[in-house]
C-alpha positions as CSV (number, residue, x, y, z in Angstrom):
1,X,-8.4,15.6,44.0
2,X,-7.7,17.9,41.1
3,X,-9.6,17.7,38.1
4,X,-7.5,15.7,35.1
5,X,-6.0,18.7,32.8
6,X,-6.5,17.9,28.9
7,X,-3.1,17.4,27.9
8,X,-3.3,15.2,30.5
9,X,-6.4,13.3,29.7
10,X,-4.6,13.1,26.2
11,X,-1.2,11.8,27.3
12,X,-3.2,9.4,28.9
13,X,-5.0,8.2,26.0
14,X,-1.8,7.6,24.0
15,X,-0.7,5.5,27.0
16,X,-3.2,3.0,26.7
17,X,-3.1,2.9,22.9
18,X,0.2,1.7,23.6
19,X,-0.8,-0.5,26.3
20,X,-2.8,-2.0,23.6
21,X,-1.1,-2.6,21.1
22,X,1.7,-4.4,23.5
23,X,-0.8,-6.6,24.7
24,X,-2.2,-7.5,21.4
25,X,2.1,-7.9,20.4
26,X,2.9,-10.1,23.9
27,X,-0.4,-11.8,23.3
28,X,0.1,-13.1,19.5
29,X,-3.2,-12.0,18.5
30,X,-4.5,-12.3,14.7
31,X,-6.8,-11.3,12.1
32,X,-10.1,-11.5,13.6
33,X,-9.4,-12.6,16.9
34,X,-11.1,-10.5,19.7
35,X,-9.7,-8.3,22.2
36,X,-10.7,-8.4,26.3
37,X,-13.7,-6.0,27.0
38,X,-13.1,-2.6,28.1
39,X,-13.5,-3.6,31.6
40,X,-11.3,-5.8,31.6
41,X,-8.7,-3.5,30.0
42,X,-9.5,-0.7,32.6
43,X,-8.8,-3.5,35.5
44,X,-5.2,-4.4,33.6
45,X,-4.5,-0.8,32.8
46,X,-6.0,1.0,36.1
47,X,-7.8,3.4,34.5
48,X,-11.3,4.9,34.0
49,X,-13.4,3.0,31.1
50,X,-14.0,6.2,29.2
51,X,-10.4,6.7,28.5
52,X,-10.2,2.9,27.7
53,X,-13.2,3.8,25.0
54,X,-11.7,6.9,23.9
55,X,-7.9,4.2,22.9
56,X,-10.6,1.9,21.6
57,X,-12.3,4.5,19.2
58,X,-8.6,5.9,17.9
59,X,-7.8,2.2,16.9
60,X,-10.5,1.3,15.5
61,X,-10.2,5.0,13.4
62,X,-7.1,4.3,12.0
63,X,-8.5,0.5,10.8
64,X,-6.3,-1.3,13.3
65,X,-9.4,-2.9,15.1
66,X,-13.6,-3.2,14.4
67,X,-16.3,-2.1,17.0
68,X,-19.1,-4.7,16.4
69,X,-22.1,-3.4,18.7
70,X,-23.0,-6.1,21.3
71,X,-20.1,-8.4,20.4
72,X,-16.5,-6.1,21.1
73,X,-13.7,-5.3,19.3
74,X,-11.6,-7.2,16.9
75,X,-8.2,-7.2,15.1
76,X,-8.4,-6.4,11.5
77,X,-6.6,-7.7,8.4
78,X,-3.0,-5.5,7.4
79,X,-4.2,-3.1,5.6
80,X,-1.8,-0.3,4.6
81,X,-4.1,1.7,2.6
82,X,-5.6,4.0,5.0
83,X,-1.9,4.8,6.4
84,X,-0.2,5.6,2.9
85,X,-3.6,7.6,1.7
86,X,-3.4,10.3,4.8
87,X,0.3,10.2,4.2
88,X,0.2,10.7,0.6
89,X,-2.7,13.7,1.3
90,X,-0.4,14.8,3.6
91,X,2.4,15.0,1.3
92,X,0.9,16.4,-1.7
93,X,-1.1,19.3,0.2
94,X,3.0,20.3,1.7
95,X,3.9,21.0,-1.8
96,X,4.6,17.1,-2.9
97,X,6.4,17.2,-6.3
98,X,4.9,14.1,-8.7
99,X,8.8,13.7,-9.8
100,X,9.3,11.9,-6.5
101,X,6.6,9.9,-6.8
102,X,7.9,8.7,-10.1
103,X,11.8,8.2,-8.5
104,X,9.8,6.3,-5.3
105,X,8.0,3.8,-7.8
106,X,11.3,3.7,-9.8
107,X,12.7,2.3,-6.5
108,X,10.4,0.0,-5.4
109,X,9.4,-1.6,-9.0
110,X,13.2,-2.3,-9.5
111,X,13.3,-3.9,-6.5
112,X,10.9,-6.0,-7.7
113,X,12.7,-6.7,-10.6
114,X,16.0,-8.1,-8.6
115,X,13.4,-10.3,-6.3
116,X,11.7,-11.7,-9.8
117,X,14.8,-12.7,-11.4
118,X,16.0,-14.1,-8.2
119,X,13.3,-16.6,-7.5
120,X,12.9,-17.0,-11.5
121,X,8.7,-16.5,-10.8
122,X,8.4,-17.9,-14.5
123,X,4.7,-18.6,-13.8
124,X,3.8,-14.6,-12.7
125,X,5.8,-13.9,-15.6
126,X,3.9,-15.4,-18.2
127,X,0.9,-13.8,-16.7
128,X,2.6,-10.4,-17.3
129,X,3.4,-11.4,-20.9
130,X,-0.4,-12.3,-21.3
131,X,-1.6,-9.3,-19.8
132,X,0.6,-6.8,-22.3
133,X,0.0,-9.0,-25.5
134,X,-3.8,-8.7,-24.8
135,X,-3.4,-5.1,-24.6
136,X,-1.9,-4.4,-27.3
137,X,-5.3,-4.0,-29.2
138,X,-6.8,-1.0,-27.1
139,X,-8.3,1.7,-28.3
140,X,-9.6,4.1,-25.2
141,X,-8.0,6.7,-23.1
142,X,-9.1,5.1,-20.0
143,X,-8.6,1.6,-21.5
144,X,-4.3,3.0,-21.9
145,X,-4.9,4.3,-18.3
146,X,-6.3,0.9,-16.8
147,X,-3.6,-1.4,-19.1
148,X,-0.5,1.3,-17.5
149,X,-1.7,0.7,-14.2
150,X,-2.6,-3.1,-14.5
151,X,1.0,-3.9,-15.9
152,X,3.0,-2.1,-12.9
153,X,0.3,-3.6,-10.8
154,X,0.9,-7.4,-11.9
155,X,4.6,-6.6,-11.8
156,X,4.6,-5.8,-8.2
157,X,2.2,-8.8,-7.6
158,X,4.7,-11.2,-9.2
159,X,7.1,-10.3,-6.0
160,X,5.1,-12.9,-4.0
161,X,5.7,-10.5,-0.9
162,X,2.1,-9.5,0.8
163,X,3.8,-7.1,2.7
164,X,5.6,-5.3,0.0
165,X,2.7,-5.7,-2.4
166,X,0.3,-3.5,-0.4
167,X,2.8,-1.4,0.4
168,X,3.8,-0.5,-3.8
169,X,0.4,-1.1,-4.8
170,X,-1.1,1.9,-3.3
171,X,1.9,4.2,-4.1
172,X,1.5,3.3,-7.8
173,X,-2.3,3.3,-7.5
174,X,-2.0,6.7,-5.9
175,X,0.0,7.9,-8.5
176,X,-2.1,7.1,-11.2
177,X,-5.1,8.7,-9.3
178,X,-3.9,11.9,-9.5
179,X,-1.9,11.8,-12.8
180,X,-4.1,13.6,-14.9
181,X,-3.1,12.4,-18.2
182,X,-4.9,11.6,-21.6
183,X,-2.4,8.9,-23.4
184,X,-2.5,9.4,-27.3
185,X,-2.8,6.0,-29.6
186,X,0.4,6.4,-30.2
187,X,2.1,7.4,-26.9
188,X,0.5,4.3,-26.0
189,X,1.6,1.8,-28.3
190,X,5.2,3.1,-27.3
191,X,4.2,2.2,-23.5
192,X,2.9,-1.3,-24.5
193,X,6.4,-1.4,-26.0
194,X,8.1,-0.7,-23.5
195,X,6.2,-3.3,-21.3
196,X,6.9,-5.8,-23.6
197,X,10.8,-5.0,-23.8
198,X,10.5,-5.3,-19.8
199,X,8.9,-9.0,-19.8
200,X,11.3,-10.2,-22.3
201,X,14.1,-9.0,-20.2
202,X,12.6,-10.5,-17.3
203,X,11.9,-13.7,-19.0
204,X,15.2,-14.0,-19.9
205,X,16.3,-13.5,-16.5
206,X,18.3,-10.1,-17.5
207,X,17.7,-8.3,-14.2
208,X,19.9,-5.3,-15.4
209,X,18.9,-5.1,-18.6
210,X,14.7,-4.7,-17.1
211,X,15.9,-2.0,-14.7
212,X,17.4,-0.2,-17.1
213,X,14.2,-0.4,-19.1
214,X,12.0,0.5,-16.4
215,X,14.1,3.5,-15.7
216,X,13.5,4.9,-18.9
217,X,10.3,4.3,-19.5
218,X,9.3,5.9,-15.7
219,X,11.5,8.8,-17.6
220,X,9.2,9.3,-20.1
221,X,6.1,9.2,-17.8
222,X,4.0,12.7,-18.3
223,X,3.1,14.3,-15.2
């Protein structure tokens, strides 16, 4: 028998991620529940337990599965922020432009807007209104910085969607990472402004008017 080539070995090992990842789909598997052993996987799959190790050891790389020694593997929480942080990596070392960042959070945050409105989340609401009128009194560079991020943070959190939560959160959190940008007293008090002209638009269920808002104030975002 011919020795296995290593394209082929490697063709072979995207197989049985596959195969994996169907049997965790056809077999409704959770959060925390375990998958079969590796010998049982190289019995259902007819291969050699190395290459089933090798499937195991990709998964459990990219976050989609744990390793615990002496006990197997098991399925991990969603967790989205591994993914978008080699993506975003990826992105900004291909000549990313920080303009599209702003227009993809423009996006997403006004979709948040329309969902808001729509299921009148008064409650998350008047958490956003608490958390602008108590910021109002800041005095810090980084205390601006955290505030900024904390207000487009709660806004995305008032969406009640997990999914798209984790999904905006890390784009906004990404951006703010790597905006390197020391906000004046004043250019902040015109933020916190602007954050309060958003709640009260949202508040009073004016989905238009807080878009068009938003739009502006991502506008005058410095980059």
């Amino acid at each position: 028998m011919e020795p296995i080539q290593s394209s082929e070995r490697k063709s072979l090992k995207k197989m049985i991620i596959q195969e994996i990842k169907q049997y965790i789909i056809d077999h409704e598997l959770k959060a925390g529940d375990q998958l079969p052993t590796e010998r049982k996987f190289t019995e259902l799959f007819g291969v050699s337990r190395s290459v089933v190790r090798e499937a195991l050891s990709f998964l459990e790389n990219t976050e989609i599965i744990t390793v615990r020694q002496g006990h197997g593997a098991f399925l991990n929480e969603t967790n989205f922020e591994n993914l978008l942080d080699n993506f975003f990596f990826l992105w900004q070392i291909n000549s990313g432009k920080m303009k599209e960042i702003v227009g993809l959070r423009a996006l997403f945050e006004s979709s948040a807007i329309d969902e808001i409105v729509k299921a009148n989340r008064k409650e998350e609401l008047n958490r956003l209104k608490e958390l602008v009128d108590n910021s109002a009194g800041l005095t810090t560079p980084e205390e601006f910085r955290n505030a900024d991020l904390a207000f487009h943070q709660e806004l995305l959190k008032a969406t009640g969607n997990e999914l798209f939560i984790q999904m905006t959160n890390m784009i906004t959190s990404y951006f703010f990472q790597v905006q390197h940008v020391q906000l004046t007293h004043e250019e902040y008090q015109a933020i916190n402004k602007e954050h309060q002209e958003i709640v009260a638009a949202l508040l009073a269920g004016d989905a238009e008017r807080a878009k068009k808002l938003l739009t502006n104030h991502m506008k005058n975002t410095r980059a």
